[in-house]
Wavefront OBJ file of the C-alpha trace (Angstrom):
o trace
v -24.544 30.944 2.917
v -23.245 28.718 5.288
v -23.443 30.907 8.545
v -21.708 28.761 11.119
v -18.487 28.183 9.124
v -18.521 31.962 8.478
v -18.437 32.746 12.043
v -15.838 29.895 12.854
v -13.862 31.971 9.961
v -13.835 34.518 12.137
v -13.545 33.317 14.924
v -10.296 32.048 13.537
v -8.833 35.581 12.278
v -9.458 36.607 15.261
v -7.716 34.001 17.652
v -6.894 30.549 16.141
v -5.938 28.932 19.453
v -9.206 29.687 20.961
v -10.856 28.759 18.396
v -9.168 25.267 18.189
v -9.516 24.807 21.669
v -13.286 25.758 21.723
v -14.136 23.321 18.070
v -12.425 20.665 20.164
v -9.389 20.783 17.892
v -6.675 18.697 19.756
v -2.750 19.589 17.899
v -0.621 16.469 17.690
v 2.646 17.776 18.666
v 4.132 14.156 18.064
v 5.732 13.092 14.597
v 4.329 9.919 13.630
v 6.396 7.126 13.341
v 7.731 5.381 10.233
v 5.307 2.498 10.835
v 2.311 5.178 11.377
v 3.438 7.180 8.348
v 3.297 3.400 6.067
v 0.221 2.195 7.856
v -1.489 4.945 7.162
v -0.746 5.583 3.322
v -1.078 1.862 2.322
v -4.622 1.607 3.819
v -5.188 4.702 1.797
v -3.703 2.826 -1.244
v -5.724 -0.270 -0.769
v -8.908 1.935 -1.371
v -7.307 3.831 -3.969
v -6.686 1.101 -6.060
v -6.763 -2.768 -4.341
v -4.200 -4.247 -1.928
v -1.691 -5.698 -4.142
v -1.052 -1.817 -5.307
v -0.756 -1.288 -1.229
v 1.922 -4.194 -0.359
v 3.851 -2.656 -3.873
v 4.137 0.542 -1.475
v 4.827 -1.497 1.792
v 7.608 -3.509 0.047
v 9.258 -0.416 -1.521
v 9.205 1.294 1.974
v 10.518 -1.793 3.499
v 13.663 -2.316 1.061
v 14.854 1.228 1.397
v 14.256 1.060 5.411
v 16.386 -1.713 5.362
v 19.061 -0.412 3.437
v 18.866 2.536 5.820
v 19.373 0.125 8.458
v 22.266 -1.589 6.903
v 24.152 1.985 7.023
v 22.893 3.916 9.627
v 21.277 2.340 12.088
v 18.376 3.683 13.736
v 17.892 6.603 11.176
v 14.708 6.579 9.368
v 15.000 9.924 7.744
v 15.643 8.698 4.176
v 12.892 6.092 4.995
v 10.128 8.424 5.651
v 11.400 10.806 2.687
v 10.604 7.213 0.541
v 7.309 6.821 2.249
v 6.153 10.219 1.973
v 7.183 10.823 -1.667
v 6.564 7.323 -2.980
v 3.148 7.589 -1.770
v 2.641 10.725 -3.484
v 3.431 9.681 -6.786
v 1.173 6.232 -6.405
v -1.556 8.361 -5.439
v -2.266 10.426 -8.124
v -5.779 12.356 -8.032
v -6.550 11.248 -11.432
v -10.290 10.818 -12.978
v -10.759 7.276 -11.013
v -9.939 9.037 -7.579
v -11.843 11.921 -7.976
v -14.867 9.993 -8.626
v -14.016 7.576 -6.047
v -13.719 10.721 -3.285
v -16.924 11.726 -4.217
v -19.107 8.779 -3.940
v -17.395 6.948 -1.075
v -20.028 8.548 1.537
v -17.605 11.422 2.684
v -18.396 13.922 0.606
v -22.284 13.549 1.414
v -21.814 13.080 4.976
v -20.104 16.792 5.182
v -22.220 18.050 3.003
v -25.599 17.034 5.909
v -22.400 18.197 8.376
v -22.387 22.044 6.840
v -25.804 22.283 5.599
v -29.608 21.398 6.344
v -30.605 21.126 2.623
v -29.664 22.014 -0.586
v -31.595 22.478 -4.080
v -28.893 21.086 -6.345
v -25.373 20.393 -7.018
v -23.341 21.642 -8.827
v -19.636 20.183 -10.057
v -16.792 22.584 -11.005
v -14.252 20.145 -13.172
v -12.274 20.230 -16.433
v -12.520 16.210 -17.243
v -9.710 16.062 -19.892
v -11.799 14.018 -22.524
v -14.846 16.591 -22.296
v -12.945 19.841 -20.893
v -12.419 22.897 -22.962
v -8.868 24.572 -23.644
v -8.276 28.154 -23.336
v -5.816 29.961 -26.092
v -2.916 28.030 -24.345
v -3.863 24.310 -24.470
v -4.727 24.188 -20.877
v -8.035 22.922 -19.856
v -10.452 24.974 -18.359
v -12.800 24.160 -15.750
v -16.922 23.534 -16.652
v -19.908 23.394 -14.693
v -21.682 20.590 -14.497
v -25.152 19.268 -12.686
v -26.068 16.990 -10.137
v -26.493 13.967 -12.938
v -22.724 14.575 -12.268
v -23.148 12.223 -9.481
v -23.774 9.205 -11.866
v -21.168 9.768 -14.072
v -18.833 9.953 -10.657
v -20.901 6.423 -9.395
v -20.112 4.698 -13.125
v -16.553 5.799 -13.335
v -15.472 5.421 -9.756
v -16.785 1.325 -10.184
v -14.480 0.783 -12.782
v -11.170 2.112 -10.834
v -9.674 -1.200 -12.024
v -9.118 -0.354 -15.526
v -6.156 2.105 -14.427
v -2.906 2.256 -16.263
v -4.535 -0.773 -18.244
v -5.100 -0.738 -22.139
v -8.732 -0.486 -21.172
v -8.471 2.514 -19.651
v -10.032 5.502 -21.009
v -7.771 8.165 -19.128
v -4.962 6.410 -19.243
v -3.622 7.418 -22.590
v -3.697 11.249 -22.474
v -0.220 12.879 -22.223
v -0.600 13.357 -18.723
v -1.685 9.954 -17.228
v 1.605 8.354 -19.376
v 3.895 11.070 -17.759
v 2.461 10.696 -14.268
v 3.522 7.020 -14.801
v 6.932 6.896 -15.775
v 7.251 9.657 -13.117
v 6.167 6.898 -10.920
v 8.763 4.171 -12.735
v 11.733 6.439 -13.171
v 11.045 7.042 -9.274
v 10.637 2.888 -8.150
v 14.213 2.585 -10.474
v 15.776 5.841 -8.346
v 14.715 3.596 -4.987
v 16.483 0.661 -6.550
v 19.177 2.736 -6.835
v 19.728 4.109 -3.772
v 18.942 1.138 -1.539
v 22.148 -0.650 -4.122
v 24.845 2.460 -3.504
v 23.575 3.641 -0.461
v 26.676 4.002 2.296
v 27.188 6.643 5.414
v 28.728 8.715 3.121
v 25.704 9.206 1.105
v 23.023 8.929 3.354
v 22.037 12.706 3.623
v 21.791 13.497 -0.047
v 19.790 10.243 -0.650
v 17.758 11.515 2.042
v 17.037 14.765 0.039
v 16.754 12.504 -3.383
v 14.282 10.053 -2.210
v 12.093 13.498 -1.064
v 12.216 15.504 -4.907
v 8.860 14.636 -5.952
v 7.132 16.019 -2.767
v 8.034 19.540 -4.319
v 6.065 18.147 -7.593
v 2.133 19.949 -6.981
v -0.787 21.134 -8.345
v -2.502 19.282 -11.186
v -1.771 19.642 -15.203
v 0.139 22.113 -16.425
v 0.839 23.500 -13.201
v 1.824 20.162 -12.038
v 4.212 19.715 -14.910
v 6.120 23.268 -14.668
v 6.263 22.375 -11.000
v 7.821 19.211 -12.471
v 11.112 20.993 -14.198
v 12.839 22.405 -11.264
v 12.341 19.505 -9.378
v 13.583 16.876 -11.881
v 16.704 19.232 -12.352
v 17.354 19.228 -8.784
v 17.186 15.290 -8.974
v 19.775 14.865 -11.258
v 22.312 16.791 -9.290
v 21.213 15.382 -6.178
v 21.635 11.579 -8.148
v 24.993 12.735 -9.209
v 26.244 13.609 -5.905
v 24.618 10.482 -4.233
v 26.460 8.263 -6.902
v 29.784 10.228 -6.114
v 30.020 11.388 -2.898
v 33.874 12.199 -2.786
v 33.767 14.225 -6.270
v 30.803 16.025 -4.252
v 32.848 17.006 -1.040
v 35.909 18.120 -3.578
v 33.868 20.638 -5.609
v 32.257 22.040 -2.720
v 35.584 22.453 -0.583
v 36.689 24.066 -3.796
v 34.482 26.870 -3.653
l 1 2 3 4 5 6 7 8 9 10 11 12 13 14 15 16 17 18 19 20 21 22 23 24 25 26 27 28 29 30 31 32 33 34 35 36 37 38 39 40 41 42 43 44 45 46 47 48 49 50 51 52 53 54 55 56 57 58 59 60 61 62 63 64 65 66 67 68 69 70 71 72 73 74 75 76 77 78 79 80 81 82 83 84 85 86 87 88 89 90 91 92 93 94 95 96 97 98 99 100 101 102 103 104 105 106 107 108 109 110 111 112 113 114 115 116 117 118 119 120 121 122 123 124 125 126 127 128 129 130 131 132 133 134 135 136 137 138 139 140 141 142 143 144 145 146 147 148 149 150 151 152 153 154 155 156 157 158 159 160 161 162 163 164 165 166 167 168 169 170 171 172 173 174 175 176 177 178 179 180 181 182 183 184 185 186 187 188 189 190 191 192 193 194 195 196 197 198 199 200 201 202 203 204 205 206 207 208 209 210 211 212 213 214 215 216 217 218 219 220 221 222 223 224 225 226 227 228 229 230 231 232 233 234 235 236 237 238 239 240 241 242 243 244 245 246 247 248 249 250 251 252
Protein backbone atom coordinates (compact mmCIF):
# COMPACT_ATOMS: atom_id res chain seq x y z
CA UNK A 1 0.00 0.00 0.00
CA UNK A 2 1.08 3.26 -0.67
CA UNK A 3 1.30 4.73 2.97
CA UNK A 4 2.08 8.37 2.37
CA UNK A 5 -0.82 9.06 -0.04
CA UNK A 6 -3.03 7.26 2.52
CA UNK A 7 -2.17 9.61 5.18
CA UNK A 8 -2.33 12.74 2.80
CA UNK A 9 -6.02 11.11 2.23
CA UNK A 10 -6.57 11.81 5.46
CA UNK A 11 -5.11 14.41 6.08
CA UNK A 12 -7.43 15.80 3.48
CA UNK A 13 -10.89 14.53 5.12
CA UNK A 14 -9.83 15.95 7.81
CA UNK A 15 -8.88 19.63 6.75
CA UNK A 16 -8.25 20.24 2.99
CA UNK A 17 -6.88 23.76 3.43
CA UNK A 18 -4.22 22.63 5.70
CA UNK A 19 -3.44 20.12 3.90
CA UNK A 20 -2.96 22.20 0.66
CA UNK A 21 -1.14 24.66 2.41
CA UNK A 22 1.25 22.11 4.12
CA UNK A 23 1.80 19.82 0.32
CA UNK A 24 2.69 23.28 -0.94
CA UNK A 25 -0.54 23.42 -2.93
CA UNK A 26 -0.80 27.11 -4.14
CA UNK A 27 -4.96 27.81 -5.51
CA UNK A 28 -5.01 30.02 -8.57
CA UNK A 29 -7.82 32.23 -7.81
CA UNK A 30 -7.27 33.95 -11.33
CA UNK A 31 -9.23 32.78 -14.57
CA UNK A 32 -6.85 32.35 -17.24
CA UNK A 33 -7.06 34.35 -20.09
CA UNK A 34 -8.32 33.52 -23.58
CA UNK A 35 -4.73 33.51 -24.85
CA UNK A 36 -3.66 31.17 -21.72
CA UNK A 37 -6.71 28.96 -22.21
CA UNK A 38 -5.47 28.55 -26.43
CA UNK A 39 -1.82 28.42 -25.56
CA UNK A 40 -2.23 25.94 -23.40
CA UNK A 41 -4.58 23.39 -25.33
CA UNK A 42 -2.74 23.77 -28.71
CA UNK A 43 0.66 22.82 -27.15
CA UNK A 44 -1.30 19.94 -25.79
CA UNK A 45 -2.59 19.29 -29.38
CA UNK A 46 0.76 19.51 -31.00
CA UNK A 47 1.80 16.40 -28.85
CA UNK A 48 -1.40 14.82 -29.29
CA UNK A 49 -1.22 14.64 -32.78
CA UNK A 50 1.53 17.18 -34.75
CA UNK A 51 1.27 20.97 -35.13
CA UNK A 52 -0.71 21.38 -38.17
CA UNK A 53 -3.69 19.57 -36.00
CA UNK A 54 -2.66 22.50 -33.29
CA UNK A 55 -2.83 25.75 -35.71
CA UNK A 56 -6.44 23.83 -37.04
CA UNK A 57 -7.44 24.62 -33.24
CA UNK A 58 -5.66 28.10 -33.09
CA UNK A 59 -7.37 29.21 -36.36
CA UNK A 60 -10.85 27.98 -35.28
CA UNK A 61 -10.40 29.87 -31.91
CA UNK A 62 -9.19 32.84 -33.74
CA UNK A 63 -12.23 33.14 -36.35
CA UNK A 64 -14.88 32.86 -33.71
CA UNK A 65 -12.82 35.46 -31.35
CA UNK A 66 -13.00 37.66 -34.06
CA UNK A 67 -16.45 37.42 -34.84
CA UNK A 68 -16.96 38.00 -31.12
CA UNK A 69 -15.08 41.04 -31.58
CA UNK A 70 -16.96 42.25 -34.53
CA UNK A 71 -20.24 42.22 -32.17
CA UNK A 72 -19.32 42.67 -28.84
CA UNK A 73 -16.33 44.03 -28.23
CA UNK A 74 -14.21 43.01 -25.51
CA UNK A 75 -16.35 39.85 -24.61
CA UNK A 76 -14.59 36.65 -24.89
CA UNK A 77 -17.19 34.49 -23.32
CA UNK A 78 -18.38 32.73 -26.51
CA UNK A 79 -14.60 32.58 -27.36
CA UNK A 80 -13.48 30.59 -24.48
CA UNK A 81 -16.82 28.38 -24.68
CA UNK A 82 -15.13 27.61 -28.51
CA UNK A 83 -11.77 27.01 -27.00
CA UNK A 84 -12.78 24.93 -24.24
CA UNK A 85 -15.26 22.71 -26.15
CA UNK A 86 -13.43 22.62 -29.47
CA UNK A 87 -10.52 21.35 -27.71
CA UNK A 88 -12.43 18.72 -26.15
CA UNK A 89 -13.73 17.17 -29.08
CA UNK A 90 -10.04 17.30 -30.96
CA UNK A 91 -8.72 15.62 -28.07
CA UNK A 92 -10.29 12.54 -27.86
CA UNK A 93 -8.60 9.83 -25.44
CA UNK A 94 -8.70 7.30 -28.08
CA UNK A 95 -6.21 4.10 -28.38
CA UNK A 96 -3.24 6.47 -29.86
CA UNK A 97 -3.51 8.82 -26.71
CA UNK A 98 -3.73 6.39 -24.23
CA UNK A 99 -0.65 4.78 -25.35
CA UNK A 100 0.95 8.00 -25.93
CA UNK A 101 0.10 9.07 -21.96
CA UNK A 102 1.66 6.13 -20.93
CA UNK A 103 4.98 6.05 -22.50
CA UNK A 104 5.72 9.78 -22.68
CA UNK A 105 7.87 9.53 -19.27
CA UNK A 106 4.94 10.80 -16.98
CA UNK A 107 3.44 7.96 -16.06
CA UNK A 108 6.90 6.34 -14.91
CA UNK A 109 8.13 9.36 -13.31
CA UNK A 110 4.94 9.23 -10.74
CA UNK A 111 5.07 5.95 -10.51
CA UNK A 112 9.27 6.38 -8.77
CA UNK A 113 7.15 9.67 -7.23
CA UNK A 114 4.53 7.23 -5.15
CA UNK A 115 6.54 4.20 -4.83
CA UNK A 116 10.18 2.77 -4.14
CA UNK A 117 9.69 -0.41 -6.26
CA UNK A 118 7.29 -2.47 -7.68
CA UNK A 119 7.20 -6.31 -8.87
CA UNK A 120 5.03 -5.84 -11.94
CA UNK A 121 2.46 -3.98 -13.74
CA UNK A 122 -0.43 -4.50 -14.33
CA UNK A 123 -2.94 -2.66 -17.10
CA UNK A 124 -6.73 -2.48 -16.50
CA UNK A 125 -8.19 -1.67 -20.29
CA UNK A 126 -10.97 -2.87 -22.61
CA UNK A 127 -8.97 -2.19 -26.13
CA UNK A 128 -12.02 -2.37 -28.49
CA UNK A 129 -10.35 -4.80 -31.08
CA UNK A 130 -9.30 -7.36 -28.20
CA UNK A 131 -11.93 -6.35 -25.34
CA UNK A 132 -14.73 -8.59 -24.31
CA UNK A 133 -18.57 -7.54 -24.29
CA UNK A 134 -20.79 -8.21 -21.49
CA UNK A 135 -24.66 -9.36 -22.30
CA UNK A 136 -25.19 -5.69 -23.51
CA UNK A 137 -22.55 -5.05 -26.22
CA UNK A 138 -20.48 -2.93 -24.01
CA UNK A 139 -16.91 -3.74 -23.57
CA UNK A 140 -15.59 -4.82 -20.51
CA UNK A 141 -12.39 -4.06 -19.04
CA UNK A 142 -9.26 -6.96 -19.02
CA UNK A 143 -6.17 -7.29 -17.25
CA UNK A 144 -3.27 -7.23 -18.86
CA UNK A 145 0.75 -7.54 -17.97
CA UNK A 146 3.61 -5.45 -18.02
CA UNK A 147 4.48 -6.67 -21.88
CA UNK A 148 1.54 -4.14 -21.96
CA UNK A 149 4.15 -1.57 -22.06
CA UNK A 150 5.32 -2.61 -25.62
CA UNK A 151 2.21 -2.83 -27.12
CA UNK A 152 1.62 0.96 -25.57
CA UNK A 153 5.54 1.87 -27.06
CA UNK A 154 4.44 0.25 -30.76
CA UNK A 155 1.07 1.84 -30.91
CA UNK A 156 1.80 5.20 -29.39
CA UNK A 157 4.80 5.54 -32.49
CA UNK A 158 2.35 5.24 -34.99
CA UNK A 159 -0.14 8.16 -33.65
CA UNK A 160 0.02 9.35 -37.29
CA UNK A 161 -2.16 6.86 -38.81
CA UNK A 162 -5.30 8.57 -37.00
CA UNK A 163 -8.55 9.14 -38.76
CA UNK A 164 -6.46 7.79 -41.85
CA UNK A 165 -7.51 4.64 -43.95
CA UNK A 166 -4.51 3.07 -42.29
CA UNK A 167 -5.72 3.28 -39.15
CA UNK A 168 -6.62 0.32 -37.23
CA UNK A 169 -9.04 2.10 -34.64
CA UNK A 170 -10.30 4.31 -36.77
CA UNK A 171 -13.11 2.35 -38.27
CA UNK A 172 -15.03 1.05 -35.22
CA UNK A 173 -18.45 2.74 -34.67
CA UNK A 174 -17.09 4.87 -32.17
CA UNK A 175 -13.91 6.49 -33.67
CA UNK A 176 -16.37 7.47 -36.98
CA UNK A 177 -18.94 9.06 -34.50
CA UNK A 178 -16.34 10.84 -32.40
CA UNK A 179 -15.41 12.38 -35.82
CA UNK A 180 -18.30 13.76 -37.34
CA UNK A 181 -19.00 14.90 -33.73
CA UNK A 182 -15.90 16.80 -34.32
CA UNK A 183 -17.12 18.00 -38.13
CA UNK A 184 -20.74 18.67 -37.37
CA UNK A 185 -19.07 20.86 -34.47
CA UNK A 186 -16.14 22.88 -36.93
CA UNK A 187 -19.58 23.45 -39.40
CA UNK A 188 -21.68 24.78 -36.03
CA UNK A 189 -18.43 27.35 -35.55
CA UNK A 190 -18.81 28.31 -39.18
CA UNK A 191 -22.07 28.99 -38.41
CA UNK A 192 -22.06 31.05 -35.70
CA UNK A 193 -19.05 33.22 -36.51
CA UNK A 194 -21.52 33.91 -40.19
CA UNK A 195 -24.98 34.88 -38.10
CA UNK A 196 -23.49 35.90 -35.09
CA UNK A 197 -25.01 39.62 -33.98
CA UNK A 198 -25.62 41.25 -30.25
CA UNK A 199 -28.74 39.80 -30.37
CA UNK A 200 -27.46 36.36 -30.41
CA UNK A 201 -24.43 36.47 -28.64
CA UNK A 202 -25.57 34.76 -25.32
CA UNK A 203 -27.18 31.69 -26.78
CA UNK A 204 -24.17 31.19 -29.15
CA UNK A 205 -22.28 31.47 -26.09
CA UNK A 206 -24.20 28.46 -24.56
CA UNK A 207 -24.08 26.62 -28.23
CA UNK A 208 -20.46 26.84 -28.83
CA UNK A 209 -20.18 25.15 -24.95
CA UNK A 210 -22.78 21.75 -25.67
CA UNK A 211 -20.16 19.29 -26.11
CA UNK A 212 -18.38 20.07 -22.76
CA UNK A 213 -21.51 18.27 -21.16
CA UNK A 214 -20.50 15.21 -23.65
CA UNK A 215 -18.23 12.67 -20.92
CA UNK A 216 -17.15 9.53 -20.07
CA UNK A 217 -15.93 7.10 -22.73
CA UNK A 218 -18.19 4.51 -24.97
CA UNK A 219 -21.41 3.91 -24.24
CA UNK A 220 -21.46 6.17 -21.47
CA UNK A 221 -20.01 8.77 -23.62
CA UNK A 222 -22.68 8.28 -26.23
CA UNK A 223 -25.91 8.36 -23.81
CA UNK A 224 -24.17 11.40 -22.41
CA UNK A 225 -24.24 12.38 -26.10
CA UNK A 226 -28.34 12.48 -26.55
CA UNK A 227 -29.29 15.13 -24.18
CA UNK A 228 -26.67 17.21 -25.20
CA UNK A 229 -27.17 17.07 -29.00
CA UNK A 230 -30.97 17.77 -28.23
CA UNK A 231 -30.12 20.73 -26.32
CA UNK A 232 -27.98 21.87 -29.44
CA UNK A 233 -30.59 21.92 -31.74
CA UNK A 234 -32.80 24.19 -29.74
CA UNK A 235 -30.04 26.27 -28.74
CA UNK A 236 -29.10 26.43 -32.94
CA UNK A 237 -32.67 27.27 -33.50
CA UNK A 238 -32.84 30.09 -31.21
CA UNK A 239 -29.32 31.42 -32.25
CA UNK A 240 -30.55 31.37 -35.98
CA UNK A 241 -33.82 33.24 -34.83
CA UNK A 242 -33.41 35.30 -32.12
CA UNK A 243 -36.73 37.40 -32.39
CA UNK A 244 -39.03 34.12 -32.82
CA UNK A 245 -36.96 33.17 -29.51
CA UNK A 246 -37.82 36.37 -27.39
CA UNK A 247 -41.70 35.98 -28.77
CA UNK A 248 -42.24 32.42 -27.49
CA UNK A 249 -40.67 33.05 -24.33
CA UNK A 250 -42.61 36.43 -23.59
CA UNK A 251 -45.51 34.21 -24.49
CA UNK A 252 -45.26 32.02 -21.68
Amino acid sequence: MNLAAFEWGRRAAFDLAAAEEAAGVVVEEREPSLAEIVERRAAFLSDYSNGAYSERYRKAVERSAAAEARVMPGATALSIAVAQALFKLMAVKDEYEVARLFVDGSFERQLKSEFESWDRLEFHMAPPLLGRRDRHGHLKKQSFGSWMVRALWTIARFKALRGTRLDPFGHTRERKWERQLLSDYLSLLDTIAERLSAANWETACALAAYPLKIRGFGHVKEAQARPALAERDQLLKAFLEPKSAQLAEAAE
